[in-house]
N, C-alpha and C positions, 0 to 999 in steps of 0.2 A: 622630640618635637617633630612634628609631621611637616616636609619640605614640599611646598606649593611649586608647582611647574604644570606646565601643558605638553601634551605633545606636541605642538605646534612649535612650542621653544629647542624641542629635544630635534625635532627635522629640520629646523632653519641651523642650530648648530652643528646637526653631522655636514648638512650639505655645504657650510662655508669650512668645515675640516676637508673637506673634502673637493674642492673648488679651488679653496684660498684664499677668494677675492670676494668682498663685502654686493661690489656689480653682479659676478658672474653668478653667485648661489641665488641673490633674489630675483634673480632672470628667473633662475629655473624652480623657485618656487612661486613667481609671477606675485611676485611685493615687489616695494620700494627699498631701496637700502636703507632709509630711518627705519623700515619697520620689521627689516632683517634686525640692524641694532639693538631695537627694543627687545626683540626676542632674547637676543644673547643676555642682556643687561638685566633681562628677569632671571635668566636661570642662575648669572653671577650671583645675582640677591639672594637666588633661592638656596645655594650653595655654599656660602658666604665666601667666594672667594673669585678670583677670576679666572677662565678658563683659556682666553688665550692671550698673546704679549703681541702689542701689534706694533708692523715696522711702516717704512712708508711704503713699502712693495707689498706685502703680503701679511699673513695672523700666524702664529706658531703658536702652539698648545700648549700651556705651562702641564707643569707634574697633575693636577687636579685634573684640567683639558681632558689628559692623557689617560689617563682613571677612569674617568666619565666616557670617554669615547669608545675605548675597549669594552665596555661595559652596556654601552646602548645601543650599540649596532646592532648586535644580535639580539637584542629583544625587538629592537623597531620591524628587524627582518619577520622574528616568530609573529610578531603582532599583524602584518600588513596579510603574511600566510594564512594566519587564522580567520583572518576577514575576507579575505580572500576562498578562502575554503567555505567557510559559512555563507558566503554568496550566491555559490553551486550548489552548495544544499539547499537554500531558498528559493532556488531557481528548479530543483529538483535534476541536477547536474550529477547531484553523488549522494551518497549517503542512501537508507535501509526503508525502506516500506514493508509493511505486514499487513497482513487482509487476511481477513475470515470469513469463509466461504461455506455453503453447501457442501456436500460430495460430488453432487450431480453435475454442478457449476464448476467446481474445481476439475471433472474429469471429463465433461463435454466440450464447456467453451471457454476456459481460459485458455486452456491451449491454442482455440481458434484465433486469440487478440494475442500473446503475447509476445511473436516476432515484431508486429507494430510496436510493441511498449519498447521491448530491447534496443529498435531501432531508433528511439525517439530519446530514451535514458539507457544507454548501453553500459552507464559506471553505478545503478541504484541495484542494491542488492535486496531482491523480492524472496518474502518470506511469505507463504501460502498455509495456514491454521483452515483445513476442513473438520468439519464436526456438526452438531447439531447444533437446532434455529438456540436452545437455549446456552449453548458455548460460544457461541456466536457472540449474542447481545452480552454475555460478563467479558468476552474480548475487548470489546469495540468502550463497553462503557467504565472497565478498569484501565484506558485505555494500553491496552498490550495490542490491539491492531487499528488502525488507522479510520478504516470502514469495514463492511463485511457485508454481504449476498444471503440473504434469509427469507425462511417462512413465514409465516404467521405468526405471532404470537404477541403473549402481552406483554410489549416493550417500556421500559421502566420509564420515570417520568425525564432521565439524563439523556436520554435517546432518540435520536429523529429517525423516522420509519419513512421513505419515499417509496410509494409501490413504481416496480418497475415492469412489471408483467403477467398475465395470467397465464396460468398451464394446466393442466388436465393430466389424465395417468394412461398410461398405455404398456401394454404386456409385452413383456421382452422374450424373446425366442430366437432360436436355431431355425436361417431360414429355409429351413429342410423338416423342422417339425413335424411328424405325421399327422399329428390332430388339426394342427393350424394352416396348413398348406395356402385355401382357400380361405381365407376369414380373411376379410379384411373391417371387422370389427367386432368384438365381444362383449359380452354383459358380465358382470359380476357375478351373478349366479353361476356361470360355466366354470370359473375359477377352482372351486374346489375338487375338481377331478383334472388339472392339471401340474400338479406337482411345484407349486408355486413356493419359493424361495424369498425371503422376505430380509430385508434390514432386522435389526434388534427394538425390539418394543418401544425405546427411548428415540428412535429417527426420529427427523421429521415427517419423513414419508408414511411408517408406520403410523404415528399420530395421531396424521391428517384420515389415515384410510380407516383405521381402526372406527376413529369418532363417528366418522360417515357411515361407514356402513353398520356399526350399533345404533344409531339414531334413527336409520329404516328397515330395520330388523331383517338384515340378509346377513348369511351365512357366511363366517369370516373364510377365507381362502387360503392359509397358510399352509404348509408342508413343513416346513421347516424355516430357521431362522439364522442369521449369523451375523458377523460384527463389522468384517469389512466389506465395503464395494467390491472391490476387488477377489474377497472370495465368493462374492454372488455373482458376479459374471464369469467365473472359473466355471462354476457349478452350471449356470445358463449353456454356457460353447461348450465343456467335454460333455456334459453327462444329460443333458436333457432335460435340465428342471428349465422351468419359467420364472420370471419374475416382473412384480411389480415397481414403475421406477415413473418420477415423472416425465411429460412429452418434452423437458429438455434435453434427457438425457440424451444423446445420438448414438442410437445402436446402429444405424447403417456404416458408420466408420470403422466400427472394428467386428462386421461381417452378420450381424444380426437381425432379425427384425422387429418392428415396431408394429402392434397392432391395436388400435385407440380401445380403450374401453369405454363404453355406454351401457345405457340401462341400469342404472341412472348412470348420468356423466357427470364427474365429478371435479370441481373448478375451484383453485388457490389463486394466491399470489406470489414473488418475491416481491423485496424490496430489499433497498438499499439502506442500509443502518451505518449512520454518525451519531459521534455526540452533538448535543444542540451546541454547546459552548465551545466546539472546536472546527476551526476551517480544516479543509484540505489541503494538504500540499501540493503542488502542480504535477509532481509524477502522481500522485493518489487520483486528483483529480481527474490527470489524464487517463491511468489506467481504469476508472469507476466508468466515466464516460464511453472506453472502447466498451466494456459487459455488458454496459445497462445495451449500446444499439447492438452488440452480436443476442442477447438475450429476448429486444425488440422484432430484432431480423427474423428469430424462430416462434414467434407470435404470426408473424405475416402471413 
């Protein structure tokens, strides 16, 4: 048989174990003493027995009491911890955020916001998923990451797409280049006599540029291809190749330059990808909001 009680019965009886006095515990759960009583008088019911033997000074705990007390202390404590803990996760105090990113975003400008985030959730432990626009959206809509920073693409119908920004492509180089010294802008045609380095067919980047430039019948520019970021800008600083990367990326931070391409110029978006069915959490939210203005700020 299933034993009917409240918590409210369970903490008017620790606190008058723990008091003594029928006045002083419903002080301090701010009741009357009848309705301290009634508390105890259910859980007797619910127990069938009575829990404490009362004198005209004080209550003393019969054998049951005694049972029952040692017994719900430490759940009342785990229980108050838990709720307790679950508050700061709500508040975004503690607990794990995951986001799925671009490469480009992940290696430009998350770095630029994330002392502000540390500073604001210094106990939420960030997990950062780069990959492409379509690893991205099965992130975000299996949900395995919270939100995620994407290209274009056709987002399923569980997915809310908010564009955050336009960008454009610009050739990455050694700002010592001999060919590019002087350029401070190029065409897509000059590309294929510069030894141009490329993402793997499946980027985003690749993609977007592939489509574009098979749709006006110019000559693709590759040299060669690889898998990480990270080996394309190894390849860019020792060895002299170039590369194609969009106008987020910031080569002048780690010693490179930037030089726009046109003729034609050629213009995306991100945006910002949630589920339609799911809010943000307040570190999500907060950190979604630093991106989208450091991502706004390099539009300006």
């Amino acid at each position: 048989m299933r034993i009917q009680y409240s918590i409210d019965d369970l903490r008017g009886f620790c606190s008058l174990v723990r008091l003594g006095q029928y006045t002083d515990a419903a002080d301090q759960l701010c009741i009357t003493p009848s309705a301290l009583s009634r508390r105890i008088q259910n859980l007797e019911r619910a127990i069938g027995g009575r829990v404490f033997d009362r004198t005209t000074r004080k209550v003393l705990l019969t054998p049951a009491g005694m049972a029952l007390y040692e017994r719900v202390v430490p759940l009342l404590s785990d229980l108050d911890s838990g709720l307790t803990e679950a508050a700061r996760v709500a508040r975004g105090e503690e607990g794990a955020l995951v986001i799925a990113t671009v490469a480009t975003v992940a290696y430009s400008k998350l770095p630029q916001v994330l002392p502000d985030f540390a500073k604001r959730y210094p106990k939420v432990f960030l997990s950062i998923r780069d990959g492409i626009a379509a690893s991205i959206a099965t992130l975000v809509e299996e949900r395995m990451a919270e939100f995620g920073i994407s290209t274009h693409m056709s987002f399923g119908p569980a997915l809310e797409a908010r564009p955050i920004a336009p960008y454009g492509f610009n050739l990455i180089a050694r700002a010592a280049h001999p060919a590019l010294k002087r350029r401070k802008s190029i065409a897509w045609t000059d590309l294929p006599d510069l030894r141009v380095v490329s993402l793997n067919r499946l980027s985003s980047t690749r993609l977007q540029v592939d489509d574009e430039l098979a749709g006006r019948a110019l000559p693709s520019p590759w040299h060669m291809e690889v898998d990480q970021l990270s080996t394309l800008l190894g390849l860019v600083q020792h060895w002299g190749f170039t590369a194609v990367l969009p106008s987020i990326f910031d080569a002048q931070a780690i010693g490179l330059r930037a030089i726009p391409i046109r003729a034609p110029e050629i213009q995306r978006e991100l945006f910002l990808v949630k589920r339609r069915d799911a809010s943000l959490s307040p570190h999500g939210a907060f950190l979604a909001d630093l991106v989208t203005a450091a991502l706004r700020m390099n539009d300006e």
